[in-house]
KOLFILO-646265 format. One line per field, with one value per residue (C-alpha): residue in one letter; x, y, z. Coordinates in Angstrom, 2 decimals, padded with zeros to 5 digits. Last residue first. Layout:
// residues N
resn	c(A;...)
xx	c(X;...)
yy	c(Y;...)
zz	c(Z;...)
END
This chain:
// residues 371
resn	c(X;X;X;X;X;X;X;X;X;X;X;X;X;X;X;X;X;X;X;X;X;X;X;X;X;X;X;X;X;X;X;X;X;X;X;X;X;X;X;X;X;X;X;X;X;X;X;X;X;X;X;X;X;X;X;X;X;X;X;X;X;X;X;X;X;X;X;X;X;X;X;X;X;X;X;X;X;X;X;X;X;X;X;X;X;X;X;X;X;X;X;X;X;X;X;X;X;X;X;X;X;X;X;X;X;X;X;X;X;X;X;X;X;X;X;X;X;X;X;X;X;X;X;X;X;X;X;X;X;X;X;X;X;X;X;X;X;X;X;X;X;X;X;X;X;X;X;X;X;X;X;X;X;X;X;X;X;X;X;X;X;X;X;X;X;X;X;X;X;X;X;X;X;X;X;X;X;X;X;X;X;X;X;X;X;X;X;X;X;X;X;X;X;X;X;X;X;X;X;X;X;X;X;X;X;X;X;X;X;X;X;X;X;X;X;X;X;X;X;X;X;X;X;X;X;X;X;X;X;X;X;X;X;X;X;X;X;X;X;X;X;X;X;X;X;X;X;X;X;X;X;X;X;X;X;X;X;X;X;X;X;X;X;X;X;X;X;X;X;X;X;X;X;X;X;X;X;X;X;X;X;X;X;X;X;X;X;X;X;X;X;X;X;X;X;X;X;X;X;X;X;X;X;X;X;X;X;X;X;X;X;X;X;X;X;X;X;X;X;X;X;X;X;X;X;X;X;X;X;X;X;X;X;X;X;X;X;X;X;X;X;X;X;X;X;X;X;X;X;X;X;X;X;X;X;X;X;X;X;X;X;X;X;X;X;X;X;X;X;X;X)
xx	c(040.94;041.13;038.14;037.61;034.60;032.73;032.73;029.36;028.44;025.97;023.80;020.90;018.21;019.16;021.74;020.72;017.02;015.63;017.87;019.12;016.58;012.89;014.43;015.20;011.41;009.61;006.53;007.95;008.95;005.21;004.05;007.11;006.12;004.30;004.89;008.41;008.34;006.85;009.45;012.01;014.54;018.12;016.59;017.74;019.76;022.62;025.16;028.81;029.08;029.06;032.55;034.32;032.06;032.23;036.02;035.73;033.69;036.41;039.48;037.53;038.14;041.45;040.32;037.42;039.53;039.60;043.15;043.19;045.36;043.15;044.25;042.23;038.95;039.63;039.62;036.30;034.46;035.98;034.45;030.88;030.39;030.33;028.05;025.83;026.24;025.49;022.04;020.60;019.21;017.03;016.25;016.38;018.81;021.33;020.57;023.49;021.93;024.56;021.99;021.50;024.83;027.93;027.65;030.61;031.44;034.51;035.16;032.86;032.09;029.15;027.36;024.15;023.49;025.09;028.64;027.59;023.76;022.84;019.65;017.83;015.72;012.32;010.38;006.57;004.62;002.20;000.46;-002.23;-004.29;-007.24;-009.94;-010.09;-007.68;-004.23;-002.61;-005.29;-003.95;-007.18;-006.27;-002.95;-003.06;-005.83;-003.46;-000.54;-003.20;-003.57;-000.13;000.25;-002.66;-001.12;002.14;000.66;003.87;006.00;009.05;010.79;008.36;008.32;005.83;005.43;004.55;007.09;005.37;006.53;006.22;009.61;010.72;007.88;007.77;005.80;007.14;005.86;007.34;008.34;009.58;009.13;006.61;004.12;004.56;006.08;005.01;007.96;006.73;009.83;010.52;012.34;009.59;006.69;004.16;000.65;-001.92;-003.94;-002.35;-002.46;-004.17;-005.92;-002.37;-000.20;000.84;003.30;003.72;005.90;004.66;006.00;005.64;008.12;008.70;012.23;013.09;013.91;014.92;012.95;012.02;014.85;017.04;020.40;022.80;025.80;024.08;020.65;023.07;024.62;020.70;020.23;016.42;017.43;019.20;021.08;024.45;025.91;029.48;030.80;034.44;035.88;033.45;031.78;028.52;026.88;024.75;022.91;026.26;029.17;031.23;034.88;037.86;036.69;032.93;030.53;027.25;024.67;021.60;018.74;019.97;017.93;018.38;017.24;020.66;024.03;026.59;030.25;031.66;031.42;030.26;029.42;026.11;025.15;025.39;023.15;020.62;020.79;020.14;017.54;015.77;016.00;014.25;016.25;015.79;018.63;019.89;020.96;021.22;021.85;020.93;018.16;014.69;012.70;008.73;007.37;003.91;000.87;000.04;-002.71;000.89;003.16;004.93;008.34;008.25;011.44;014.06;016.40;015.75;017.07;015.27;017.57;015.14;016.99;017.54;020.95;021.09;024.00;026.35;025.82;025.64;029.22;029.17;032.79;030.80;031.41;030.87;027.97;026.91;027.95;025.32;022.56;020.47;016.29;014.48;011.66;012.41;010.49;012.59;011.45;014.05;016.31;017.68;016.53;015.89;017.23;020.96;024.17;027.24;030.75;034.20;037.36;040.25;041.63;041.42;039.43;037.03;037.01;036.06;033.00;031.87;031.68;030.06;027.56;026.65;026.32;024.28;021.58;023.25;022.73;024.99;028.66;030.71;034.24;037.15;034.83;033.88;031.10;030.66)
yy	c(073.69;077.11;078.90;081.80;080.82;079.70;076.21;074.26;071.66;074.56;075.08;077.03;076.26;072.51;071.13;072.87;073.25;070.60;067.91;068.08;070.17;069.19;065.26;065.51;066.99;064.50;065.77;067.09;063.09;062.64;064.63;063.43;060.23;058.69;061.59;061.23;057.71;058.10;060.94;058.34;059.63;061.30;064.59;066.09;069.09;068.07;070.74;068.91;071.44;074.56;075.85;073.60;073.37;077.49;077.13;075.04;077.65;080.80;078.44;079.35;083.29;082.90;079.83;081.87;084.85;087.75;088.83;092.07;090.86;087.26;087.22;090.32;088.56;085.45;086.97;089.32;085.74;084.12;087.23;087.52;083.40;084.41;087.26;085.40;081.99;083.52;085.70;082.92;080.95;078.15;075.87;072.49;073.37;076.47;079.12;078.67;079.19;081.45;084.64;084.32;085.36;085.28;085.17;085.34;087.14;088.60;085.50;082.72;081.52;080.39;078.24;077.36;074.07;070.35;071.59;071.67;072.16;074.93;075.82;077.87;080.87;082.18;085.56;086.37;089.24;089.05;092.53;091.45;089.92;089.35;086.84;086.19;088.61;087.70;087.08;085.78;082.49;080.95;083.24;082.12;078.87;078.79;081.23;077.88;075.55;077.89;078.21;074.40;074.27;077.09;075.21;071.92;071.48;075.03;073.32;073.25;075.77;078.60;080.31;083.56;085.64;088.81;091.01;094.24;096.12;094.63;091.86;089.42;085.80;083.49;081.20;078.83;075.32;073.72;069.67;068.23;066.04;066.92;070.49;071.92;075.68;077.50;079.79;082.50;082.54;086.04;088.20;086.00;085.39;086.74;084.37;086.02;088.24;091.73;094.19;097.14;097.27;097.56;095.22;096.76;094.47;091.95;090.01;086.51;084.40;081.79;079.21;077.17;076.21;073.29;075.27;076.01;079.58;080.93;078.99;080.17;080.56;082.71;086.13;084.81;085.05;088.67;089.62;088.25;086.22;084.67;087.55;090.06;089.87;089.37;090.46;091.86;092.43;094.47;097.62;100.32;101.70;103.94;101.59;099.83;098.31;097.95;095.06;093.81;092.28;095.09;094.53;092.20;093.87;093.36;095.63;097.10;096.76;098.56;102.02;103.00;102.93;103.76;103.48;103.77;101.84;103.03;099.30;100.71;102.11;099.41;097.04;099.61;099.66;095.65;095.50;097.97;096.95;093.39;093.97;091.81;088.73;087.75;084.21;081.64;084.17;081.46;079.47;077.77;076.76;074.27;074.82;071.65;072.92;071.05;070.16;072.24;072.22;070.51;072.02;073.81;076.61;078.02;079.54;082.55;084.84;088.29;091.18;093.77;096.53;099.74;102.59;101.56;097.93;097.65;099.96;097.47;094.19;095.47;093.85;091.95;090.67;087.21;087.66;089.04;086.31;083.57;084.98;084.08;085.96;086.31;088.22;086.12;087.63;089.96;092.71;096.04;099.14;101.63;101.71;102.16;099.73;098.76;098.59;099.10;098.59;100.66;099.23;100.53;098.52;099.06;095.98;097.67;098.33;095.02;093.89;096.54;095.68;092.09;092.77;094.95;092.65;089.71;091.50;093.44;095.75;094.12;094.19;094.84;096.11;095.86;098.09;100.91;103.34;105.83;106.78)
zz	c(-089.30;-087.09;-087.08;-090.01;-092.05;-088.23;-087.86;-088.18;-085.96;-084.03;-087.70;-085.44;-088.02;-089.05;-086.66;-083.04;-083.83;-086.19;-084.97;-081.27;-079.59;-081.86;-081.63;-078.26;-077.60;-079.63;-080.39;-084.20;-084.67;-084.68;-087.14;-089.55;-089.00;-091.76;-094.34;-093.11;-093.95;-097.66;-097.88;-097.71;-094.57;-094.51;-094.67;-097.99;-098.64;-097.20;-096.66;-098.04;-100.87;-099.23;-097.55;-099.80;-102.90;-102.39;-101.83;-105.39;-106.72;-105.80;-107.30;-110.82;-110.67;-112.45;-114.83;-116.00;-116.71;-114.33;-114.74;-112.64;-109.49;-109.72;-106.12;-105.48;-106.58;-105.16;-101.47;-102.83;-103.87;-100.28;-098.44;-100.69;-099.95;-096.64;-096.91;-098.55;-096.54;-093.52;-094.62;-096.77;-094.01;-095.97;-092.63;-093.95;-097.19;-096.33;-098.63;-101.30;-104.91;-106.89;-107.10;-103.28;-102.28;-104.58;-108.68;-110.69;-114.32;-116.24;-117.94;-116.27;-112.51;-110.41;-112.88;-110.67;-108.54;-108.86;-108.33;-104.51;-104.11;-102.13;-101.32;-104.17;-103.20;-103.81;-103.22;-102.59;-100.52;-098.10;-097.06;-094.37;-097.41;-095.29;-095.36;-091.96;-089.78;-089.05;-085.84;-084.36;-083.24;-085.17;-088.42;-088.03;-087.75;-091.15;-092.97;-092.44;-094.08;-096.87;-097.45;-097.71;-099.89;-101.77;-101.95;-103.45;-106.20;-106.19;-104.93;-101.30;-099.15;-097.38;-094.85;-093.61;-090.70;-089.02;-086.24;-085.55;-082.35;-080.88;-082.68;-083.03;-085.19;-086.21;-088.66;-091.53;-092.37;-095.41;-096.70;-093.10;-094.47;-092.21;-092.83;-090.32;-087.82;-086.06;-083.63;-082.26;-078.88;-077.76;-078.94;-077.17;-079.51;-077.71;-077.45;-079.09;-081.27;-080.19;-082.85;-081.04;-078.90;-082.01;-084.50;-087.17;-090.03;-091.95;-094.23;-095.83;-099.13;-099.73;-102.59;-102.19;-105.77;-107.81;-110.95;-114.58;-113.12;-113.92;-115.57;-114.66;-117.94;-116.72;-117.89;-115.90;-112.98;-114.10;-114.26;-111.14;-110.61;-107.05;-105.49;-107.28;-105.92;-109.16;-109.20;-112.40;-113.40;-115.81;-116.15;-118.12;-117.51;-119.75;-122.10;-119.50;-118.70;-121.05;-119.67;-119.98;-122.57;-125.22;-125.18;-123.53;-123.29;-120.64;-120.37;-118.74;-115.37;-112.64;-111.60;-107.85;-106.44;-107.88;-105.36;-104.52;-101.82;-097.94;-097.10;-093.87;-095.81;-097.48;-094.49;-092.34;-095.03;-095.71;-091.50;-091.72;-094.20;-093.29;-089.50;-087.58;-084.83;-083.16;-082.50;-080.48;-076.87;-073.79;-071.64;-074.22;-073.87;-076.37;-076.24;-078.51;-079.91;-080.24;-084.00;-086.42;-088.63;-087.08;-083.95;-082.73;-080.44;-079.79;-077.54;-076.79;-079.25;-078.67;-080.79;-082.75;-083.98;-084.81;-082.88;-081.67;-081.95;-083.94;-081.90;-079.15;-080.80;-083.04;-085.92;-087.32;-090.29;-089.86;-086.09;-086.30;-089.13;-086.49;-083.80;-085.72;-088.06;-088.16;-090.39;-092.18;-094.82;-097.75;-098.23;-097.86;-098.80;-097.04;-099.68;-103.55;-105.76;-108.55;-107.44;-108.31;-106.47;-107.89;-106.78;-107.62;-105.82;-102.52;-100.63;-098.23;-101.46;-102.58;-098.54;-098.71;-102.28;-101.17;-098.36;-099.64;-102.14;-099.79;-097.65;-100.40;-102.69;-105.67;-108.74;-107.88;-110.78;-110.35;-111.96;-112.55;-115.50;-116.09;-119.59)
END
């Protein structure tokens, strides 16, 4: 029997974090995973500055042989719209390829790992956990994503939940397959819906080009999709009637007490698997890893008591940190449906509200600014 003070499940970002900052903190940490790294990961694969930062990353040692693309502006459009073209002075973002970036956090997290086993089974036994039979633990972290096991555990309903409904590729596109035009690396193509409720992306780093589209709620997303193929079959970025490798996932935006059980005896959820994307935008990257520092800041202040009421002050720095991210546009979605098209024309608008607030979050202070 293989034992450990914390089991991490899922070693995507907020995993790794979290096993990384238990492990500074000098406790025993195992991560397990189903999959083994370096792995795909359907994302659009884009960070900003602030999860550098976060995560203390060096852009230098980073970037060495792996694919870190400056973005320095947009295009913003409807769907079949013309496209706003919004400059900035300076780098907003940074396009990544996710296997790389989950490899390279998996690796620095320097914790103990089982990869390439998935979990079979939860047992609560003797004040902890007996996992898949031959794992025993006192704490478990589920960093799983959307569909956790250790979620499921705490009673999400998969499947039963408002969801965001992506599908994405990502693909090499060499000189026999150019897009016409060509999508500038550092300006990545941001395609609405009319009623601002999804959007698709366009997006190179490098030799790779990154397509997808997401959408709040499974109601009319094919047509939606379909609509989005139709761009890019015109733009020539994919070919007629071709698969081109797309591959689903979904994600809840977070919701304040109003989302997923976060916390129980012996159990909490960070990442993805507790339902924090960011609403408007859905950028999971920041708020996984940040909700992985405050869960492994609670975690050594419960000093091995990891009772429900121990691990609880964790979701109220979530509802903190979390809770006041709207995820609804301020509008009736009768009067978006009216005007959403047109609003997407307005340059101030594209700059001030869909850029700078909802993708680029630039009113929001960084997890460890000054009050």
């Amino acid at each position: 029997m293989e034992s450990c003070e914390v089991l991490v499940v899922g070693g995507g970002p907020a995993g790794s974090t979290c096993a990384g900052q238990l492990r500074q903190a000098g406790l025993d940490v195992l991560l397990l995973d189903s999959r083994v790294f370096p792995r795909e990961k359907p994302c659009a694969g884009w960070i900003t500055p602030a999860v550098l930062e976060t995560l203390a990353i060096d852009r230098d040692e980073y970037r060495c042989g792996r694919v870190f693309q400056e973005i320095r502006g947009f295009v913003t459009c409807a769907l079949h719209g013309a496209g706003v073209e919004t400059r900035y002075d300076r780098i907003v973002s940074y396009g990544i390829r996710r296997g790389e970036f989950d490899h390279y956090l998996l690796r620095r997290s320097s914790a103990r790992q089982v990869l390439g086993e998935p979990v079979t089974s939860l047992e609560r036994k003797g004040g902890g956990w007996i996992v898949n039979s031959r794992i025993r633990a006192r704490l478990l972290v589920g960093a799983g994503g959307h569909s956790c096991p250790v979620a499921r555990l705490l009673g999400a309903k998969v499947g039963a939940e408002e969801a965001v409904i992506a599908q994405s590729a990502e693909f090499a596109s060499p000189g026999d397959r150019q897009e016409t035009p060509p999508v500038r690396g550092d300006t990545p193509e941001l395609y609405f819906s009319r009623d601002l409720k999804g959007y698709g992306w366009v997006f190179r780093k490098g030799e790779f080009l990154n397509v997808g589209f997401g959408r709040l709620g499974r109601a009319d997303f094919g047509r939606h999709m379909a609509g989005f193929r139709e761009v890019l079959e015109r733009r020539g970025v994919v070919v007629p009637g071709s698969p081109d490798g797309f591959r689903g996932h979904a994600y809840l935006v977070c919701q304040g007490q109003k989302g997923r059980r976060r916390v129980d005896d012996g159990a909490l959820l960070v990442g993805d698997s507790a339902g924090l994307a960011l609403p408007l935008s859905g950028e999971g990257v920041l708020p996984a890893v940040e909700s992985a520092i405050l869960a492994a800041q609670t975690i050594v202040a419960a000093n091995g008591d990891y009772c429900r009421d121990k691990l609880e002050p964790y979701v109220t720095r979530l509802d903190d940190r979390f809770g006041r991210e709207s995820p609804e546009i301020p509008l009736p979605s009768g009067l978006l449906g009216l005007i959403g098209t047109g609003l997407l024309s307005i340059p101030p608008f594209v700059r001030h509200i869909v850029l700078d607030r909802w993708f680029l979050h630039r009113s929001r202070k960084g997890l460890f600014a000054s009050p």
